[in-house]
N, CA, C and O atoms as a printed pandas DataFrame, in Angstrom:
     atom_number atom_name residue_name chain_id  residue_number  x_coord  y_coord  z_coord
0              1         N          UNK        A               1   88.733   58.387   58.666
1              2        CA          UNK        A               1   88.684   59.832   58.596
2              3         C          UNK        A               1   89.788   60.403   59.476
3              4         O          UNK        A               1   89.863   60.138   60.675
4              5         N          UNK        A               2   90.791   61.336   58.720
5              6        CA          UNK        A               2   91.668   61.842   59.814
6              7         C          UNK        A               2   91.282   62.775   60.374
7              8         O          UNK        A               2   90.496   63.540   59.814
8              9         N          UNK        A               3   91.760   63.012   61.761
9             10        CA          UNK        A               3   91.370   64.323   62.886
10            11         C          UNK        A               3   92.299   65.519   62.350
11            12         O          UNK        A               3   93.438   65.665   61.908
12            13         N          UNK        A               4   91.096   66.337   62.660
13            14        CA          UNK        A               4   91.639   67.697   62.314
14            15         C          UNK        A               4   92.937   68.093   63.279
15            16         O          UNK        A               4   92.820   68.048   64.503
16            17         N          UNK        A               5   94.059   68.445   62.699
17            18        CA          UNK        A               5   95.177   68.434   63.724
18            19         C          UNK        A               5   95.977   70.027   63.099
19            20         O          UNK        A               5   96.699   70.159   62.112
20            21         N          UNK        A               6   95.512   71.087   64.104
21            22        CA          UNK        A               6   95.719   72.680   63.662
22            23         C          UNK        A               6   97.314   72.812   63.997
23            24         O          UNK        A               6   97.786   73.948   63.986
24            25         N          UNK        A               7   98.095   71.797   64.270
25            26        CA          UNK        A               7   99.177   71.774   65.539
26            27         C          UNK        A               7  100.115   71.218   64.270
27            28         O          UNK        A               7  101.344   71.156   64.281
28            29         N          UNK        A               8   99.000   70.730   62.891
29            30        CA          UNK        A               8  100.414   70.011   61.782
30            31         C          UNK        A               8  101.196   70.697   61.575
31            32         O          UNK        A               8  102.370   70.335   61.506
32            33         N          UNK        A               9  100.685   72.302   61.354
33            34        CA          UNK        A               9  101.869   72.771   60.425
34            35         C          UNK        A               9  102.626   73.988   60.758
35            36         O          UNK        A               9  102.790   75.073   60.201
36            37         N          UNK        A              10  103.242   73.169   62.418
37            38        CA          UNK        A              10  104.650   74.013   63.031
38            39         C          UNK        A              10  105.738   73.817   62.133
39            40         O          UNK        A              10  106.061   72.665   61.845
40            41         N          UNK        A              11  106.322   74.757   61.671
41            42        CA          UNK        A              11  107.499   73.754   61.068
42            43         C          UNK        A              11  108.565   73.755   62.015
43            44         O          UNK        A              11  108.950   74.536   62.885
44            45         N          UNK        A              12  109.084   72.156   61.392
45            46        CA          UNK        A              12  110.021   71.507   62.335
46            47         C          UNK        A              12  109.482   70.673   63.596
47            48         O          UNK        A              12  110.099   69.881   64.309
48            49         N          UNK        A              13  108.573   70.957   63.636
49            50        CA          UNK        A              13  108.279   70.010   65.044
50            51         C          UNK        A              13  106.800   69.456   64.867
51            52         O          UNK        A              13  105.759   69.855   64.346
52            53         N          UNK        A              14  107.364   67.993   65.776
53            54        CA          UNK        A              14  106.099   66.716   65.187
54            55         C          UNK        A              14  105.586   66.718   66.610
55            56         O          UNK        A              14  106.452   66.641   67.482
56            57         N          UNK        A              15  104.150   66.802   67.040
57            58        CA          UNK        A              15  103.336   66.385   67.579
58            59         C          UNK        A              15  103.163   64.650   68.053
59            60         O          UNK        A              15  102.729   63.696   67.408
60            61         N          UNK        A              16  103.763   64.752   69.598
61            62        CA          UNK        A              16  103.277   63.566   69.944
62            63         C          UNK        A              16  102.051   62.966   70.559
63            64         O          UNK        A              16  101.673   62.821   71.722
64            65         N          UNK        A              17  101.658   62.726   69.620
65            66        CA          UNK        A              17   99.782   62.712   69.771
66            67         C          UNK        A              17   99.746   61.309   69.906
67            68         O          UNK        A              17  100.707   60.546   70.007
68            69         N          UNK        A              18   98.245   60.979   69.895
69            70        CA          UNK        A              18   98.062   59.566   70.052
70            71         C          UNK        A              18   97.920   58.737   68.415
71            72         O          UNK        A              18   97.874   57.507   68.433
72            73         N          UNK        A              19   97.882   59.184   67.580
73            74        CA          UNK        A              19   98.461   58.950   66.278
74            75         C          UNK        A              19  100.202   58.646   66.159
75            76         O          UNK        A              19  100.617   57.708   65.479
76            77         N          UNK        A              20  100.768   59.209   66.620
77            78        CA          UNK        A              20  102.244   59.317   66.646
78            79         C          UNK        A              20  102.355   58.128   67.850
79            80         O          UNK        A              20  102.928   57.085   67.536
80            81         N          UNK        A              21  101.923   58.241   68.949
81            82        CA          UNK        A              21  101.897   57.047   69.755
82            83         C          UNK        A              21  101.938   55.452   69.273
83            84         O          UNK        A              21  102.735   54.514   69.275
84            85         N          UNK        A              22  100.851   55.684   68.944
85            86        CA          UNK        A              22  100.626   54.257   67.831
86            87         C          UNK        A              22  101.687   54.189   66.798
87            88         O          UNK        A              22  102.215   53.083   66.914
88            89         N          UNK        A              23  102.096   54.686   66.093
89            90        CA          UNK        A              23  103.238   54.736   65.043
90            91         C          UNK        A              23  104.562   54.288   65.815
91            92         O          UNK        A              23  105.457   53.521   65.458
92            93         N          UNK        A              24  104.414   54.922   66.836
93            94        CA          UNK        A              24  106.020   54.482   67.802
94            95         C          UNK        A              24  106.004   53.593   68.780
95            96         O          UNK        A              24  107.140   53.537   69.252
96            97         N          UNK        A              25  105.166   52.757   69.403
97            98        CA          UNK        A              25  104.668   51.846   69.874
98            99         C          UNK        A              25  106.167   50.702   70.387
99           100         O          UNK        A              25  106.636   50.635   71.523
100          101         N          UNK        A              26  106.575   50.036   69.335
101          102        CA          UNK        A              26  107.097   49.270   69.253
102          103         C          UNK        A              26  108.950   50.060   69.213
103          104         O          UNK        A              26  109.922   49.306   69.151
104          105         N          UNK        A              27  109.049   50.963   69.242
105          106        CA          UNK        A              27  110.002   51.509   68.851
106          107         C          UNK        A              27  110.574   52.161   69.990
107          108         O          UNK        A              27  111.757   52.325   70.292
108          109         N          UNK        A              28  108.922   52.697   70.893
109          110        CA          UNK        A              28  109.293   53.329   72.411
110          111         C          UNK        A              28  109.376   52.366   73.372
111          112         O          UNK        A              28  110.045   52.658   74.362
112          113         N          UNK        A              29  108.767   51.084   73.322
113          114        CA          UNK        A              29  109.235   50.113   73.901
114          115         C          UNK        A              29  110.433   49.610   73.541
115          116         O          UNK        A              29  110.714   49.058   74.604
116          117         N          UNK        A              30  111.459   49.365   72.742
117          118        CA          UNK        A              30  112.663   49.171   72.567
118          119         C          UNK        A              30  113.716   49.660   73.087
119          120         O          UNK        A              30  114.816   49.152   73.304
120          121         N          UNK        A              31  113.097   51.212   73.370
121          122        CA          UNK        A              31  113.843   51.839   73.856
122          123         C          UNK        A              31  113.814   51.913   75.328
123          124         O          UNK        A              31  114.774   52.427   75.901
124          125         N          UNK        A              32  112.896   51.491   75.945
125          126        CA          UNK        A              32  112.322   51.444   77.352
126          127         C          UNK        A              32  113.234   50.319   77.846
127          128         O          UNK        A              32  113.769   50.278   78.954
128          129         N          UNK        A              33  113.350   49.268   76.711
129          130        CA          UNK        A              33  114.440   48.003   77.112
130          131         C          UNK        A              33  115.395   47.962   77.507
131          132         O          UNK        A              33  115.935   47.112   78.215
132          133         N          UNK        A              34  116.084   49.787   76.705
133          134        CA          UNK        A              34  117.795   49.480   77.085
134          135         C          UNK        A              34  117.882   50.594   78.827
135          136         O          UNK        A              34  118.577   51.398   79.448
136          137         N          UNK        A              35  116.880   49.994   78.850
137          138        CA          UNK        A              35  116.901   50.740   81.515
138          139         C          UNK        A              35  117.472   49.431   81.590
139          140         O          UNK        A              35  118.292   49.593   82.494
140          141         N          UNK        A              36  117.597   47.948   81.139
141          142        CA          UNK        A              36  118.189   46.931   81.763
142          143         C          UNK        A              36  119.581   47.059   80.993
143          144         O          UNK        A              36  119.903   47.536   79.905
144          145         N          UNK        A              37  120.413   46.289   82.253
145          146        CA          UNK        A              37  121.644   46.648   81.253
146          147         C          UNK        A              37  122.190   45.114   80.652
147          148         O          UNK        A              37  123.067   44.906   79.813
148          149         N          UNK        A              38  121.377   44.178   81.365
149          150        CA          UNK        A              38  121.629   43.295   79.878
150          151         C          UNK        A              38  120.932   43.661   78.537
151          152         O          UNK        A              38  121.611   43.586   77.513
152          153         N          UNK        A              39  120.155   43.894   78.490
153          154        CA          UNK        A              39  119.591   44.550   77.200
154          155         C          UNK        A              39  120.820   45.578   76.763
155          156         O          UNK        A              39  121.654   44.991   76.073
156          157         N          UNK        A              40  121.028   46.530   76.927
157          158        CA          UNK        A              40  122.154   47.402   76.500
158          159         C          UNK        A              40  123.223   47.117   76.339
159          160         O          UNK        A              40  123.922   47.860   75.650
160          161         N          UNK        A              41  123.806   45.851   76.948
161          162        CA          UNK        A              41  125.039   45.303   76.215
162          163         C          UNK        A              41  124.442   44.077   75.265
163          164         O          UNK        A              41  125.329   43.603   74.556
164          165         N          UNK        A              42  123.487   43.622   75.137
165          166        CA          UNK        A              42  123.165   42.858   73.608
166          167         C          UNK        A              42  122.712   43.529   72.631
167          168         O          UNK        A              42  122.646   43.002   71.520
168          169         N          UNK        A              43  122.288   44.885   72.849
169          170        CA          UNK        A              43  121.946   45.659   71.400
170          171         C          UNK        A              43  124.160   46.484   71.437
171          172         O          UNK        A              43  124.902   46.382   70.460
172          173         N          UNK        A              44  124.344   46.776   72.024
173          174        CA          UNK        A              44  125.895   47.069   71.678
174          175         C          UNK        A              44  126.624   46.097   70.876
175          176         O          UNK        A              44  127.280   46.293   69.853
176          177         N          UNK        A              45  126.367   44.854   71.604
177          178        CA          UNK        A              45  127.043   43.836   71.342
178          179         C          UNK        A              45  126.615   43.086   69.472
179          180         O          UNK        A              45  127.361   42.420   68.753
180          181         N          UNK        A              46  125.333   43.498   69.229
181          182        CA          UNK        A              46  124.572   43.422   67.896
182          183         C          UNK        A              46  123.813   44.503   68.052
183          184         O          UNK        A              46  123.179   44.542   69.106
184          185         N          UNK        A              47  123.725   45.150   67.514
185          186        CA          UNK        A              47  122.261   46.116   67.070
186          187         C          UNK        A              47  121.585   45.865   66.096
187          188         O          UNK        A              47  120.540   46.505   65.974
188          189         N          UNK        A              48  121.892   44.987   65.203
189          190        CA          UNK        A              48  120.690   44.781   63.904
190          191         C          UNK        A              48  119.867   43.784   64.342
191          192         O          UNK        A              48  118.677   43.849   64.032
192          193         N          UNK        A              49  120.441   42.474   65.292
193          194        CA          UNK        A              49  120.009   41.352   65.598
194          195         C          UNK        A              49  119.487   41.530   67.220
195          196         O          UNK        A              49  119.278   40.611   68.012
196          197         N          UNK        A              50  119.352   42.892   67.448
197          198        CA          UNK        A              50  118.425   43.202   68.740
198          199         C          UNK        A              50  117.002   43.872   68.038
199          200         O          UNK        A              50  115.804   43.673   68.236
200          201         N          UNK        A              51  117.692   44.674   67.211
201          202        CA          UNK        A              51  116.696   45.222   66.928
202          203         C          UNK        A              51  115.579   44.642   66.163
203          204         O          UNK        A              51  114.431   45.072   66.050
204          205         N          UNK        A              52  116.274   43.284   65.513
205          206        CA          UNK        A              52  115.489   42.352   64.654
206          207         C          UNK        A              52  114.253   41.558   65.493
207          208         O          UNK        A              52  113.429   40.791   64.995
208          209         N          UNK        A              53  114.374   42.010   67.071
209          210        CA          UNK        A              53  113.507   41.459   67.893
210          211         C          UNK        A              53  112.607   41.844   68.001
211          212         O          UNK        A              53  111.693   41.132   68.416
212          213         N          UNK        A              54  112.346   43.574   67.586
213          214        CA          UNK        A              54  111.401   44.515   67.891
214          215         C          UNK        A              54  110.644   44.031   66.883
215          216         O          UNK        A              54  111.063   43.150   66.132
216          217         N          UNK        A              55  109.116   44.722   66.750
217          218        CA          UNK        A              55  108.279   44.550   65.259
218          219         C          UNK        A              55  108.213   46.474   65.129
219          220         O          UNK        A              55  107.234   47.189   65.344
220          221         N          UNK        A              56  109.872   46.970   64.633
221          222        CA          UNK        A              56  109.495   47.979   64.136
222          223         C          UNK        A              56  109.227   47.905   62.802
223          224         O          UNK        A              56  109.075   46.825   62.233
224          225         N          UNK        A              57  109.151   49.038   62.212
225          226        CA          UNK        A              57  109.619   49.164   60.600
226          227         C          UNK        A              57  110.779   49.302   60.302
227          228         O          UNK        A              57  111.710   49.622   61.040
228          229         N          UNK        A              58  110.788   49.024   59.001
229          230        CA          UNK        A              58  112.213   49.223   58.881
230          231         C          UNK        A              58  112.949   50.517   58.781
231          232         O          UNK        A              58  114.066   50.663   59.277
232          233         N          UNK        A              59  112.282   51.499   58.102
233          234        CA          UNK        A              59  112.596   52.675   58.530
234          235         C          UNK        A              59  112.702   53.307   59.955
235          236         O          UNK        A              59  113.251   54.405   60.048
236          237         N          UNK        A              60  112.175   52.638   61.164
237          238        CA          UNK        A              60  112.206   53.293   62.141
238          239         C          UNK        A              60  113.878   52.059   62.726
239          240         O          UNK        A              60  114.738   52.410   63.533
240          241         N          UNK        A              61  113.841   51.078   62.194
241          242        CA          UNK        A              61  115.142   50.177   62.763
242          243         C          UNK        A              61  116.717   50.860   62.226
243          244         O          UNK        A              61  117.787   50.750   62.825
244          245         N          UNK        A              62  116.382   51.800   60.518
245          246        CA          UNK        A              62  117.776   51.951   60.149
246          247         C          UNK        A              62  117.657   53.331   60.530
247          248         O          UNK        A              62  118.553   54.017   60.039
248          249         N          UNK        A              63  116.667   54.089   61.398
249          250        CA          UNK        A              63  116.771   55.467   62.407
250          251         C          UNK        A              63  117.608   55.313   63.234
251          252         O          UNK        A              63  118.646   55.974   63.265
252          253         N          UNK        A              64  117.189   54.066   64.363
253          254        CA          UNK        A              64  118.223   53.816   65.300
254          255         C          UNK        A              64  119.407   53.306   65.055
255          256         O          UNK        A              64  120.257   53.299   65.946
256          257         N          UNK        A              65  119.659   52.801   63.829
257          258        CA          UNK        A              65  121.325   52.586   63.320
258          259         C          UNK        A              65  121.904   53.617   63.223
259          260         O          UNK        A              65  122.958   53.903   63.791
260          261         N          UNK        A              66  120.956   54.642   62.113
261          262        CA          UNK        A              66  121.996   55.770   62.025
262          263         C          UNK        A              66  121.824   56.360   63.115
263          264         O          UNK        A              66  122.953   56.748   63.415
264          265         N          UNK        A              67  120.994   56.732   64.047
265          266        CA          UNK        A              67  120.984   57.373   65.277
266          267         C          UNK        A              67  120.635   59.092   64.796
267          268         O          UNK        A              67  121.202   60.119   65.169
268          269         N          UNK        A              68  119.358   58.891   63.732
269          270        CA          UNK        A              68  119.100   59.772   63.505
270          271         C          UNK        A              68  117.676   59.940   64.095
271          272         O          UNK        A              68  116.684   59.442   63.563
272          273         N          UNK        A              69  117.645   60.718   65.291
273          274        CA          UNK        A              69  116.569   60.770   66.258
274          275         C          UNK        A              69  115.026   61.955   65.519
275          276         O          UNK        A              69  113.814   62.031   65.721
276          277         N          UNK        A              70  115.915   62.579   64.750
277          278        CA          UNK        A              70  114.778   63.320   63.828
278          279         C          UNK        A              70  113.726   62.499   62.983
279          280         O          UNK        A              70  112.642   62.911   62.569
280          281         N          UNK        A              71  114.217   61.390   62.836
281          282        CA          UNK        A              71  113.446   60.575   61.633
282          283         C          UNK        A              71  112.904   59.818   62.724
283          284         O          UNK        A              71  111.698   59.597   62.611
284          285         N          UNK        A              72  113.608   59.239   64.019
285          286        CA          UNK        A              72  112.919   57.997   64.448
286          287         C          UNK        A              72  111.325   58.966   65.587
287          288         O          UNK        A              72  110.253   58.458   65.917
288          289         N          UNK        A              73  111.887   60.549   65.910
289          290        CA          UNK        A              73  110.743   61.197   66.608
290          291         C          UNK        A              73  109.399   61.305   65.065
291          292         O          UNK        A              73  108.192   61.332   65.304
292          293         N          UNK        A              74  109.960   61.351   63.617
293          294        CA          UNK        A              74  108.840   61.330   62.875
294          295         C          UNK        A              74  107.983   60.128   62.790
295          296         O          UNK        A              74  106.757   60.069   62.690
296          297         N          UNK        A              75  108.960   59.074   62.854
297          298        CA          UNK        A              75  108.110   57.879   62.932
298          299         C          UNK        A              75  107.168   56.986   64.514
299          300         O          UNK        A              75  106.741   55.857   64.753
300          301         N          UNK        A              76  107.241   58.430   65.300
301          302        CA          UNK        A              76  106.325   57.907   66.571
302          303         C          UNK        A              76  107.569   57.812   67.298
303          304         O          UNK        A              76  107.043   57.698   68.405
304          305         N          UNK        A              77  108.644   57.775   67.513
305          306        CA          UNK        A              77  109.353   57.859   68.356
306          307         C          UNK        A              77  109.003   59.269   70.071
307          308         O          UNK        A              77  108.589   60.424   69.968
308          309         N          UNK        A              78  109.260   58.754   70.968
309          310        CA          UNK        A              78  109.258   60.070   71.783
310          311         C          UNK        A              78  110.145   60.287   72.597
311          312         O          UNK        A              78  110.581   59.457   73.395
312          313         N          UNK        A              79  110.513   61.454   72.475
313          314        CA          UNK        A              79  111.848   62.169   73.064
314          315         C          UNK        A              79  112.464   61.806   74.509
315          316         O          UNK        A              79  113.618   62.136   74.783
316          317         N          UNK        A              80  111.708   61.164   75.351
317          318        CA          UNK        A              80  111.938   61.063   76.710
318          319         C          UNK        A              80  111.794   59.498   76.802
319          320         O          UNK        A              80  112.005   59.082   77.941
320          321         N          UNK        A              81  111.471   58.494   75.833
321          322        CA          UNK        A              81  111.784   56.923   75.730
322          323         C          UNK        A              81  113.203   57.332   74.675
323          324         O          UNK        A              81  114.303   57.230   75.217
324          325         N          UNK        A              82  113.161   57.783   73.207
325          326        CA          UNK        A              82  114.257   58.066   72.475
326          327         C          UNK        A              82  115.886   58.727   73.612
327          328         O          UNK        A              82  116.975   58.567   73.060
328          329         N          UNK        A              83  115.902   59.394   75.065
329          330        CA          UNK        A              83  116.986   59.147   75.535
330          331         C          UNK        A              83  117.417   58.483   76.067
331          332         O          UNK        A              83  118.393   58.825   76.736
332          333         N          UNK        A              84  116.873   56.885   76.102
333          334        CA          UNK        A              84  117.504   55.727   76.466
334          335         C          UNK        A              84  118.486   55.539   75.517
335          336         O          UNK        A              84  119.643   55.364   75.899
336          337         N          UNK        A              85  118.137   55.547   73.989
337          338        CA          UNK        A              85  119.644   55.365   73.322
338          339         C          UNK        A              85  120.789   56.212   73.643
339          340         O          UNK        A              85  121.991   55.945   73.637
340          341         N          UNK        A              86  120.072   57.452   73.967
341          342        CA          UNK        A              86  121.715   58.424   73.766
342          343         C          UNK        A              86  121.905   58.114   75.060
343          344         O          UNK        A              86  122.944   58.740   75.268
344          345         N          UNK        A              87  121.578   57.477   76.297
345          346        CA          UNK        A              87  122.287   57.811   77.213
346          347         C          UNK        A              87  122.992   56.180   76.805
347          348         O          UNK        A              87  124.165   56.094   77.168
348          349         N          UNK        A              88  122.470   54.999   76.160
349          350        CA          UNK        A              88  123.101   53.997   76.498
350          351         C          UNK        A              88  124.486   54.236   75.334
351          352         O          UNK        A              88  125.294   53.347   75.062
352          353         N          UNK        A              89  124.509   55.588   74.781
353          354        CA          UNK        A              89  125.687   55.466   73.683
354          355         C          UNK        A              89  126.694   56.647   74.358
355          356         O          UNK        A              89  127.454   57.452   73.819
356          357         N          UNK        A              90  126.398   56.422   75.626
357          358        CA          UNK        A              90  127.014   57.916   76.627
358          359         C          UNK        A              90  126.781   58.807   76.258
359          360         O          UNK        A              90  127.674   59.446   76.814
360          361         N          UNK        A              91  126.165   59.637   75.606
361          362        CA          UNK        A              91  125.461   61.101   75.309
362          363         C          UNK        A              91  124.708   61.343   76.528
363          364         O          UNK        A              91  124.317   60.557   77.391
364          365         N          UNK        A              92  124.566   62.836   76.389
365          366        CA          UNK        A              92  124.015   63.778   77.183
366          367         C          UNK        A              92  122.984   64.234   76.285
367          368         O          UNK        A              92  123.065   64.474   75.080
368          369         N          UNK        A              93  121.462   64.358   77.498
369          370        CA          UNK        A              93  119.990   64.989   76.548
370          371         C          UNK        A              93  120.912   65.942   75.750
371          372         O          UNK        A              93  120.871   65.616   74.564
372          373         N          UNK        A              94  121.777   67.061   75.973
373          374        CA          UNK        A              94  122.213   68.139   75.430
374          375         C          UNK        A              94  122.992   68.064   73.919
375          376         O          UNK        A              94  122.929   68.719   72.879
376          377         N          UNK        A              95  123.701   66.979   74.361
377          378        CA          UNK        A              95  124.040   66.599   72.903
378          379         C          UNK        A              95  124.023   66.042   71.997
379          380         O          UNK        A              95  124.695   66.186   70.976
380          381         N          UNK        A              96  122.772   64.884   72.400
381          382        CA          UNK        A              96  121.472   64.634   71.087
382          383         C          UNK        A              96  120.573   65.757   70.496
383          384         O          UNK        A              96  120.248   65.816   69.311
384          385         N          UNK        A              97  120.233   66.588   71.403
385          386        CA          UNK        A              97  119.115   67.668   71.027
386          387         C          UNK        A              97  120.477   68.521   70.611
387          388         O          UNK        A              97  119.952   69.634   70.636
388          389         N          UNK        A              98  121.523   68.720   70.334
389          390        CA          UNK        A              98  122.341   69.308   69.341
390          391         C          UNK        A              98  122.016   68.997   67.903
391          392         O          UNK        A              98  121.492   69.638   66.991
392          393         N          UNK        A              99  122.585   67.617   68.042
393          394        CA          UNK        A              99  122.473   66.831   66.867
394          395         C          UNK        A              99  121.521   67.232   66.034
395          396         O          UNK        A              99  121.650   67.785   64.942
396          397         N          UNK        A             100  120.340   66.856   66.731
397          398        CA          UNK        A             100  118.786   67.037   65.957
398          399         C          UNK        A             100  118.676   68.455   65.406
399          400         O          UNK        A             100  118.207   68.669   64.288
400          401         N          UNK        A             101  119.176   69.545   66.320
401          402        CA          UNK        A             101  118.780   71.155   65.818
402          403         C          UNK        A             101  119.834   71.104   64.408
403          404         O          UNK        A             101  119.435   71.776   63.456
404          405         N          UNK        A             102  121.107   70.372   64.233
405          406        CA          UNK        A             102  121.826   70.682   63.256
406          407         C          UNK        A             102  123.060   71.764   64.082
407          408         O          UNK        A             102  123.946   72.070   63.284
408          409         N          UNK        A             103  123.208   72.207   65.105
409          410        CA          UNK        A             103  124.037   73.145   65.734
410          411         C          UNK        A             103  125.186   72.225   66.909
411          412         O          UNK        A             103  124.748   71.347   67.653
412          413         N          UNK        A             104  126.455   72.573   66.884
413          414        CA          UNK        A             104  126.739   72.372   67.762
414          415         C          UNK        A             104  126.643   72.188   69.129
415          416         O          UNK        A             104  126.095   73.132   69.699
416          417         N          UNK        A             105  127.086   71.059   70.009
417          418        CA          UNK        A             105  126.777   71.315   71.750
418          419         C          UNK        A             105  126.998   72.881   72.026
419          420         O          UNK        A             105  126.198   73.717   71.607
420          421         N          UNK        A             106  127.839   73.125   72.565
421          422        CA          UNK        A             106  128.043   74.625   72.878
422          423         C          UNK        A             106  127.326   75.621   71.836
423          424         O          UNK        A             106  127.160   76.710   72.385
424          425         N          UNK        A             107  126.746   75.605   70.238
425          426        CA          UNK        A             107  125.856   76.543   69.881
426          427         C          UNK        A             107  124.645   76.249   70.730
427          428         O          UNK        A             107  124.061   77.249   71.146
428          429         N          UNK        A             108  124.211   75.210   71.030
429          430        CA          UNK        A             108  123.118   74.670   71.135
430          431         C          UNK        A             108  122.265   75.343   72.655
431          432         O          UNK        A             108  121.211   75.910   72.943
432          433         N          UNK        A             109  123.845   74.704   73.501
433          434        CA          UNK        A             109  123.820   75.498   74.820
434          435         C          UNK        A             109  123.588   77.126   74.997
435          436         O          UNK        A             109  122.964   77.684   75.900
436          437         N          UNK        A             110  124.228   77.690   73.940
437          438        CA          UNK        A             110  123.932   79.265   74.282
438          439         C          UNK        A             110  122.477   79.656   73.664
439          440         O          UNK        A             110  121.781   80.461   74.283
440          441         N          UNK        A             111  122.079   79.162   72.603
441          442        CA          UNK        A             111  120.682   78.707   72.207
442          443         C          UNK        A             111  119.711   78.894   73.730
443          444         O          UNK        A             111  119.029   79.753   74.289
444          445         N          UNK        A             112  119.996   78.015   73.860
445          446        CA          UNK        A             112  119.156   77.668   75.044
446          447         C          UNK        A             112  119.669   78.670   76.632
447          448         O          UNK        A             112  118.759   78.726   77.458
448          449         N          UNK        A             113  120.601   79.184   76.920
449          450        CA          UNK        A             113  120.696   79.783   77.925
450          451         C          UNK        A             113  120.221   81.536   77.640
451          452         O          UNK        A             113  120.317   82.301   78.600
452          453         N          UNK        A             114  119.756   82.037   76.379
453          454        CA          UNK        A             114  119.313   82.919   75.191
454          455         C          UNK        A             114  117.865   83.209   75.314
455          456         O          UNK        A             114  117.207   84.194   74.979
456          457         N          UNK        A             115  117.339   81.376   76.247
457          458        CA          UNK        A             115  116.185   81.923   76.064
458          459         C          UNK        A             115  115.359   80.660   74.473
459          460         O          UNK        A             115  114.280   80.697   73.881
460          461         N          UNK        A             116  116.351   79.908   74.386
461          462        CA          UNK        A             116  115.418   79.083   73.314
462          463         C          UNK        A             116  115.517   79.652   71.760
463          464         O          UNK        A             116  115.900   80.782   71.457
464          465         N          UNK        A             117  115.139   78.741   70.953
465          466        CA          UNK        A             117  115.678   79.226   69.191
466          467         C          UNK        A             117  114.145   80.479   69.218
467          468         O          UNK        A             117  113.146   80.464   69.936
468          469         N          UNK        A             118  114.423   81.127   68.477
469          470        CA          UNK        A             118  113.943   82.277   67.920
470          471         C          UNK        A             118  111.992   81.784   67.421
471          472         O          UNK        A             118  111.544   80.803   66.826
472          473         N          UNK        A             119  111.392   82.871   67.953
473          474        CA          UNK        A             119  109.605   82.093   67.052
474          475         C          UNK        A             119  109.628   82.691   65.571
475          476         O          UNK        A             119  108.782   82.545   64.688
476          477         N          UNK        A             120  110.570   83.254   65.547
477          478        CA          UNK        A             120  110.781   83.623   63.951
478          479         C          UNK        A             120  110.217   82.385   62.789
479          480         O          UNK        A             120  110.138   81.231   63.210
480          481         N          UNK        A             121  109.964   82.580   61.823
481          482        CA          UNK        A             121  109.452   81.283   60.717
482          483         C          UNK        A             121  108.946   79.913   62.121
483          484         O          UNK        A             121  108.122   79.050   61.819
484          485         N          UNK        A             122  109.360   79.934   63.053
485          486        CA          UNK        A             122  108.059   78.476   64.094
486          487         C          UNK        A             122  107.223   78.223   64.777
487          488         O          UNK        A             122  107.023   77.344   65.616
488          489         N          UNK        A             123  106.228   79.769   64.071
489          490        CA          UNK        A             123  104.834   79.807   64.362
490          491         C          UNK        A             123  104.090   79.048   63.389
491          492         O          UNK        A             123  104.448   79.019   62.212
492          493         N          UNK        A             124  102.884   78.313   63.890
493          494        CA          UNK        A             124  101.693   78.348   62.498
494          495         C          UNK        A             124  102.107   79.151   60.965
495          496         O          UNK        A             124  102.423   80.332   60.820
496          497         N          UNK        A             125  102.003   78.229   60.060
497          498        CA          UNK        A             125  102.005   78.664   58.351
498          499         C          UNK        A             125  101.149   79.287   58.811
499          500         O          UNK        A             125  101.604   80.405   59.055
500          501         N          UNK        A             126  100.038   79.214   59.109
501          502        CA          UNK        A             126   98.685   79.972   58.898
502          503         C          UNK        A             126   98.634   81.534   60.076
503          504         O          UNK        A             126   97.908   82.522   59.967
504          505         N          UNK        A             127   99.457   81.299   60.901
505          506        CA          UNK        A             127   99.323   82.538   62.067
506          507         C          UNK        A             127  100.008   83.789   61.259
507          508         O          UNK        A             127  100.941   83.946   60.472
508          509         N          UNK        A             128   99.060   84.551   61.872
509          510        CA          UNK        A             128   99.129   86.050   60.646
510          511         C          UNK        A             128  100.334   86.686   61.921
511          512         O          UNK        A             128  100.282   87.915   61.920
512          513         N          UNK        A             129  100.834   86.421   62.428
513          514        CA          UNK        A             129  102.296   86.944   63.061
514          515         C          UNK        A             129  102.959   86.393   62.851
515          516         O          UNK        A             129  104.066   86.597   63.349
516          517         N          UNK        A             130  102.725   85.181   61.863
517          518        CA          UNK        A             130  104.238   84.572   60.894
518          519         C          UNK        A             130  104.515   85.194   59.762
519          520         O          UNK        A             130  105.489   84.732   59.167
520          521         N          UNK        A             131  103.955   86.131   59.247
521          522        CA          UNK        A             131  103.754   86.724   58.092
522          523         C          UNK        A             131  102.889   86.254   57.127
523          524         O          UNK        A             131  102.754   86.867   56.068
């Protein structure tokens, strides 16, 4: 039976719950790996055949190829184990969480010094002040 979860339908943003936990499990530990830095120069050095170590899915293994952090936070990934990659690929939190919004670093930055993206359309479908 699934839990009632009133929090599904923000759009754009996934809930890291303990459902999502479990889903990313293996994926947030991978990422917890690359704090050693032999680990971070053998996934550099191979990344398919590091990652072939993990028991992710495969969809969450060709996330971290493409380094598309939107898909790997849908598949249980979490944002604060997920910046072990960008920092081990020299990125800045700032310019992964670019990436992900779709906006440039510097849009991203004034975004955020603004005060954060707009609650326009990223309230509750259901909240009667979303329209």
């Amino acid at each position: 039976m699934a839990l009632d979860k009133p929090y599904a339908d923000v759009p754009g943003t996934t809930v890291f719950d303990a459902q999502q936990a479990r889903n990313g499990y293996h994926l947030n530990q991978f990422c917890m790996s690359l704090m050693k830095a032999d680990n971070r120069e053998r996934f550099r050095a191979d990344e398919r055949a590091y990652l072939d170590e993990w028991k992710m899915s495969e969809t969450q293994k060709q996330a971290v190829l493409d380094r598309d952090y939107n898909a790997m936070i849908a598949t249980g990934g979490n944002i604060y184990f997920l910046c072990k990659i960008f920092f081990c690929d020299g990125q800045s939190f700032e310019q992964a969480a670019a990436s992900m919004t779709g906006v440039s670093k510097e849009e991203y930055r004034e975004m955020m010094l603004a005060g954060g993206r707009s609650p326009e359309g990223n309230l509750y479908k259901g909240d009667k002040a979303n329209g």
